[in-house]
N, C-alpha and C positions, 0 to 999 in steps of 0.2 A: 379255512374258508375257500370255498371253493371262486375261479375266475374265469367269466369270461370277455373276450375282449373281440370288441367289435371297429374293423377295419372301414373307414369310411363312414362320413356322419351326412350323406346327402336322404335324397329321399327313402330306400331300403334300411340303410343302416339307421337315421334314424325312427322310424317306424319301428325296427326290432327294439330298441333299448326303450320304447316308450311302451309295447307292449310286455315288455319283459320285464320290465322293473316294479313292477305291481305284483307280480305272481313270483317274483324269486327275494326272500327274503334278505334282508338288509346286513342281518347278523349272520346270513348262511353265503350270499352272496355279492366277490364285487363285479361289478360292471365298468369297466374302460373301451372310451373311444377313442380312435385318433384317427384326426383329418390335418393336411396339413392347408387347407382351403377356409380363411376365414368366414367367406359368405355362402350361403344357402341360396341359388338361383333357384327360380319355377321357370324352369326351364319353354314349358309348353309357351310360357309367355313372347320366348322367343321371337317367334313368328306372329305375332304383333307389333313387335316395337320397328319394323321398317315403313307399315301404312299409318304409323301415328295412333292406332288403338291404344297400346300400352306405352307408357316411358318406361326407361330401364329402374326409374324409382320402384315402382308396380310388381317388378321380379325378385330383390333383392332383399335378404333380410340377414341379419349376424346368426349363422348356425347356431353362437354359445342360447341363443331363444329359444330354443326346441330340443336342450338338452336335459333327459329329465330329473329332476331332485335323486339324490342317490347317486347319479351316475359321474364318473369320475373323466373328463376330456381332456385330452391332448393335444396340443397343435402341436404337428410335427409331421417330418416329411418320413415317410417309410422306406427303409433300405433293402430289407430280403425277411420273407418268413419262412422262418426256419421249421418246417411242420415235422421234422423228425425229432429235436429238440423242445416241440412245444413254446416256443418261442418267437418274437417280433425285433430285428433290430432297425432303430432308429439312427437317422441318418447322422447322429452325431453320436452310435456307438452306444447307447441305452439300449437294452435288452429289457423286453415286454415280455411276461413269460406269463401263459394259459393253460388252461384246464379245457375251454372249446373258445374254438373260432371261429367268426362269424364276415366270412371276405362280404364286402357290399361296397365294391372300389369304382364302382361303375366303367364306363364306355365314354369315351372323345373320340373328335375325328382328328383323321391322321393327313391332310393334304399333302404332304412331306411324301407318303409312298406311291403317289401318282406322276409320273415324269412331266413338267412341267406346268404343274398344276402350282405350287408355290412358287411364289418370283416375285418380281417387283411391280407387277402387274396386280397381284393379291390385294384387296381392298382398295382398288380401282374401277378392272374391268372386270374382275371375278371376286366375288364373294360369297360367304355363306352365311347361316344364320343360326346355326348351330352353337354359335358363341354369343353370349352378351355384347362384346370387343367388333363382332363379325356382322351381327343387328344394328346397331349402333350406324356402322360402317357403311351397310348397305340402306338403311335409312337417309343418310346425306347421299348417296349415288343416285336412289331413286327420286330422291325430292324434286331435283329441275332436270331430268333428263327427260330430254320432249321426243323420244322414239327410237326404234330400229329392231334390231332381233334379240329379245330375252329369250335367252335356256336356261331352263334348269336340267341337272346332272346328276343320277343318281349313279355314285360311283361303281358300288358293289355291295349286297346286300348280305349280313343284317345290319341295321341302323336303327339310332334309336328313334324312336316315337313313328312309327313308318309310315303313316299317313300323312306328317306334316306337311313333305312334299307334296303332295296334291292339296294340302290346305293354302301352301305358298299361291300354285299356279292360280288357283281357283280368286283368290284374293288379290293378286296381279289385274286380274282381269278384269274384276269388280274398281279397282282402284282406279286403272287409266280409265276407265268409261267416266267415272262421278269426276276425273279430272280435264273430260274432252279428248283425252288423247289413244284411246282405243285402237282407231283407223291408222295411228302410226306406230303402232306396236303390232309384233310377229310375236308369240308367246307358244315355245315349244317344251314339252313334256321328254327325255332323255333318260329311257328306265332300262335296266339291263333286263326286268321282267318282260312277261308276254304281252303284257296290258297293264294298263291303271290299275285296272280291279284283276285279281287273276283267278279269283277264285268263282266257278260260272255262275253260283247263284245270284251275285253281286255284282258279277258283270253284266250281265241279263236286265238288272233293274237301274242301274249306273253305269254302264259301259257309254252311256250316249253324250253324259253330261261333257266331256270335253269338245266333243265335236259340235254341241248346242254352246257352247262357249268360245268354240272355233280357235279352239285352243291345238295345235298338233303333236302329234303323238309317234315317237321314235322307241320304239320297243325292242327287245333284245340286243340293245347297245352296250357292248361292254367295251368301257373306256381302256383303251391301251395307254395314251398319252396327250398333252393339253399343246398344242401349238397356241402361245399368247402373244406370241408378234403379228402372226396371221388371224389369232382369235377364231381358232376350229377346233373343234374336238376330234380327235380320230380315233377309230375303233380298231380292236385287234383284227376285225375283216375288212378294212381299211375304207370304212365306210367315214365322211365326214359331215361333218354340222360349223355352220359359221354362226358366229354371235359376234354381238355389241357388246352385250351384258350378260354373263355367265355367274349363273346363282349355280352353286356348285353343293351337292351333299358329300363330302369326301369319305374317302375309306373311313371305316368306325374300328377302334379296336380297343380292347380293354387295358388295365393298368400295365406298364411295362413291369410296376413289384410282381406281379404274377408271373409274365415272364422269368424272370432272375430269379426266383424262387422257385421254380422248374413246377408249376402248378396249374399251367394253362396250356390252351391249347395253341395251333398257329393263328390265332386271333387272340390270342391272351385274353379269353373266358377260360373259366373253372368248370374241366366236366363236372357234372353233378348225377345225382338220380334225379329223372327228370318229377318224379312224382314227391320227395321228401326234402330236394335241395343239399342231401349227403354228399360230402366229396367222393369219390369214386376209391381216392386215393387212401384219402384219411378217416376216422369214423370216428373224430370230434372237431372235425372240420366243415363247415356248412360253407356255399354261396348262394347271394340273392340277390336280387335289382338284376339290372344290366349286366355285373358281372359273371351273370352263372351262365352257361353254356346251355340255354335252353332252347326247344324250338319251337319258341313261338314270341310274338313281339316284344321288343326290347320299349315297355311304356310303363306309363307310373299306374295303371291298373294293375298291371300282371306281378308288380312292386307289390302292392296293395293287397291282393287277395292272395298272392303268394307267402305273406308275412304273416297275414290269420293262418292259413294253413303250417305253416313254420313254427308258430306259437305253439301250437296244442302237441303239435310231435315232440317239439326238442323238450318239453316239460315231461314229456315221456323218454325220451332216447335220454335224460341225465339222472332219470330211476332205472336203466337198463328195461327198459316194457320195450316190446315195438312199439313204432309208430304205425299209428292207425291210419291218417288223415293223407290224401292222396289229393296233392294238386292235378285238377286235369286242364290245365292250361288256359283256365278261361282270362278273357281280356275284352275291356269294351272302350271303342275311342271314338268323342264326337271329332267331325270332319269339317271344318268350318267351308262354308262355300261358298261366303262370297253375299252384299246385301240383305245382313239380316239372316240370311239360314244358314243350314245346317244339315249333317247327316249323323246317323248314329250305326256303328257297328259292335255286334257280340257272338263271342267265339271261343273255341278253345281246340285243343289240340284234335280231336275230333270232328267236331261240327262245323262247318265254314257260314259264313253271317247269311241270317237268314230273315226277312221279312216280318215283321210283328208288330209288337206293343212291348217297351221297357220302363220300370222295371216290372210295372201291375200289367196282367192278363188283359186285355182288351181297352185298358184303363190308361196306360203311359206314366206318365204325361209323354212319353218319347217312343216316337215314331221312327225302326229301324228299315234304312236302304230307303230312304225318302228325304225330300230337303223339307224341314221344315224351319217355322221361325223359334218352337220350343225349344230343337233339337241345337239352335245358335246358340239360346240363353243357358241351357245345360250347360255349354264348351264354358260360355263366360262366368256362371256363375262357382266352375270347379274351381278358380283360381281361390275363394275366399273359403272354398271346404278343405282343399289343401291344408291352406295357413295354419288354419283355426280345427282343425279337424283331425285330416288323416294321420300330419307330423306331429300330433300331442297325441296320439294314440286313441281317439275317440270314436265309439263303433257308429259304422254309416250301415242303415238299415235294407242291406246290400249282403245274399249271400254270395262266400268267395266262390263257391260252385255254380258254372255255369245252367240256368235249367231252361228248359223247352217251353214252360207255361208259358202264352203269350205268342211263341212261334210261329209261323205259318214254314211246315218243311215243305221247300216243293223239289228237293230230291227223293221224297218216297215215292 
């Protein structure tokens, strides 16, 4: 019998065992996961639960829910995979031994590697919302604080979901207005990019919205270290920013077992091919989600359409066929912005977000690099396609390849 064993049961990892356990027979194949993480976050929900949209009920569900019949789960913490050995040992000396593996260990933030960024100041005057613990936290900070200078901090990029910082600021801003308190908040945008939107065609149709939001914009900041006595951030060009309330995105970085397992890069992602998900290293070693070293957004689309196209290869790469199917990097993320609307971007490794009609040709219903109120109900209605949907492995009539129908290029 042949095995394979899938690292990680969050959004990627479980996606794979739920597409894959239909198509790989029961008497030819086992399937084992292990997480040592008993709940399942929806993570996007994050960034709802400090303006009161979502509770943290809303986000949470028990993993063993979306694990699929057949499939055999492990809770258990992972100690080193041993990819020369074909093997996984667990942190109490169990040895996991496979035939292919499948890393899906995802990305956390690390505030620990920014000099003065963790302290006792953390879930106070600075926090973030990258955690359940961290939403939670900055939800009771923002509920009776009646003004002064909000930052948000993008530490150093990639991060996951990369729009949600501008979804924070944009939601900020909507927030103290419906509370009266607007006129006593300063609300600064802190990116180590060149802009909000960096890419021009999307800059061109949205570059304007913060400064229509009077919202300000600190571009090419790259954090050196957090003074939280004085409550400034300083740059390695020793440029500073004072705050009150410092919403903070911290360094992102992948599973330390990857590290320890000499498998990752100095960001503890898994190189991969960027088109098949192949380790680089190994060639019955795959990564996906957040954990693969790819370049292009770290979000639960590119999870999504990355695991259809992973499907149909590795059914071919465990008959020795090549694999045909060629992720090209597409990804599409609504942007929530604030009373009721929304934006929509689609992209991929090539094309940078361009003007249109999604997913129908002139039809939508979602209007990209425009605010609309559809493009809000998309963001909110994904939480219930998620659930019920993507994690049972249920096809969304959505190809994984990104296509032009619909487009408006205006770099030709």
């Amino acid at each position: 019998m042949k095995r394979l064993l899938i690292l990680g049961a969050g959004t990627a990892g479980t996606m794979v065992a739920a597409n894959l356990r239909p198509r790989l027979g029961n008497d030819e194949w086992k399937i084992t996961m292990i997480d040592q993480e008993p709940t399942h976050y929806y993570q996007p929900g994050f960034l709802f639960i400090p303006f009161g949209i979502y509770t943290p009920d809303d986000v949470i569900k028990p993993k063993a829910d979306f694990i699929p019949a057949g499939v055999e789960y492990i809770e258990a913490e992972i100690d080193l995979i041993e990819a020369e050995e074909n093997r996984v040992t667990l942190a109490d000396g169990t040895h996991i031994e496979y035939d292919y593996l499948v890393i899906a260990t995802g990305t956390s933030i690390r505030p620990d590697e920014t000099p003065g960024l963790e302290g006792p100041e953390y879930g106070k005057t600075v926090h973030d919302f990258y955690t359940l613990e961290g939403a939670k936290a900055l939800a009771e900070a923002i509920r009776f604080w009646e003004g002064g200078k909000l930052v948000l901090n993008i530490v150093e990029m990639p991060i996951k979901c990369p729009v949600a910082p501008l979804e924070f600021i944009f939601l900020a801003d909507a927030y103290f207005q419906d509370k009266g308190l607007r006129d006593n908040v300063e609300l600064t945008y802190v990116t180590p990019l060149d802009g909000a939107f960096t890419k021009p065609i999307a800059a061109k149709h949205l570059g304007n919205l913060l400064e229509d939001k009077n919202i300000n914009l600190e571009p090419d900041f790259y954090l050196e270290r957090v003074d939280a006595d004085e409550k400034k951030l300083i740059s390695y060009d020793e440029r500073e920013i004072e705050y009150d309330l410092l919403i903070t995105i911290p360094l992102n970085m992948g599973s330390d077992v990857v590290a320890r397992s000499g498998l990752g890069n100095e960001m503890n992602y898994v190189p991969v091919d960027n088109k098949n998900f192949l380790s680089k290293q190994h060639d019955n070693v795959f990564a996906l989600g957040d954990a693969a070293d790819l370049p292009t957004s770290k979000a639960g689309s590119v999870a999504h359409f990355a695991v259809e196209v992973f499907t149909e290869n590795f059914l071919r790469h465990i008959e020795g066929l090549p694999m045909l199917e060629e992720f090209d990097g597409h990804a599409n993320c609504f942007i929530e912005s604030g009373h009721g609307k929304g934006l929509l971007i689609d992209f991929n490794y090539d094309t940078e977000p361009l003007p249109g009609k999604y997913p129908l040709p002139g039809i939508g219903p979602f209007t990209l690099l425009r605010e609309t109120e559809m493009n809000h109900w998309g963001k909110m209605m994904f939480k219930w396609t998620y659930w019920n949907m993507l994690l049972r492995g249920k096809p969304l009539p959505l190809p994984h390849e990104m296509l032009m129908a619909g487009k408006i290029d205006e770099s030709a």
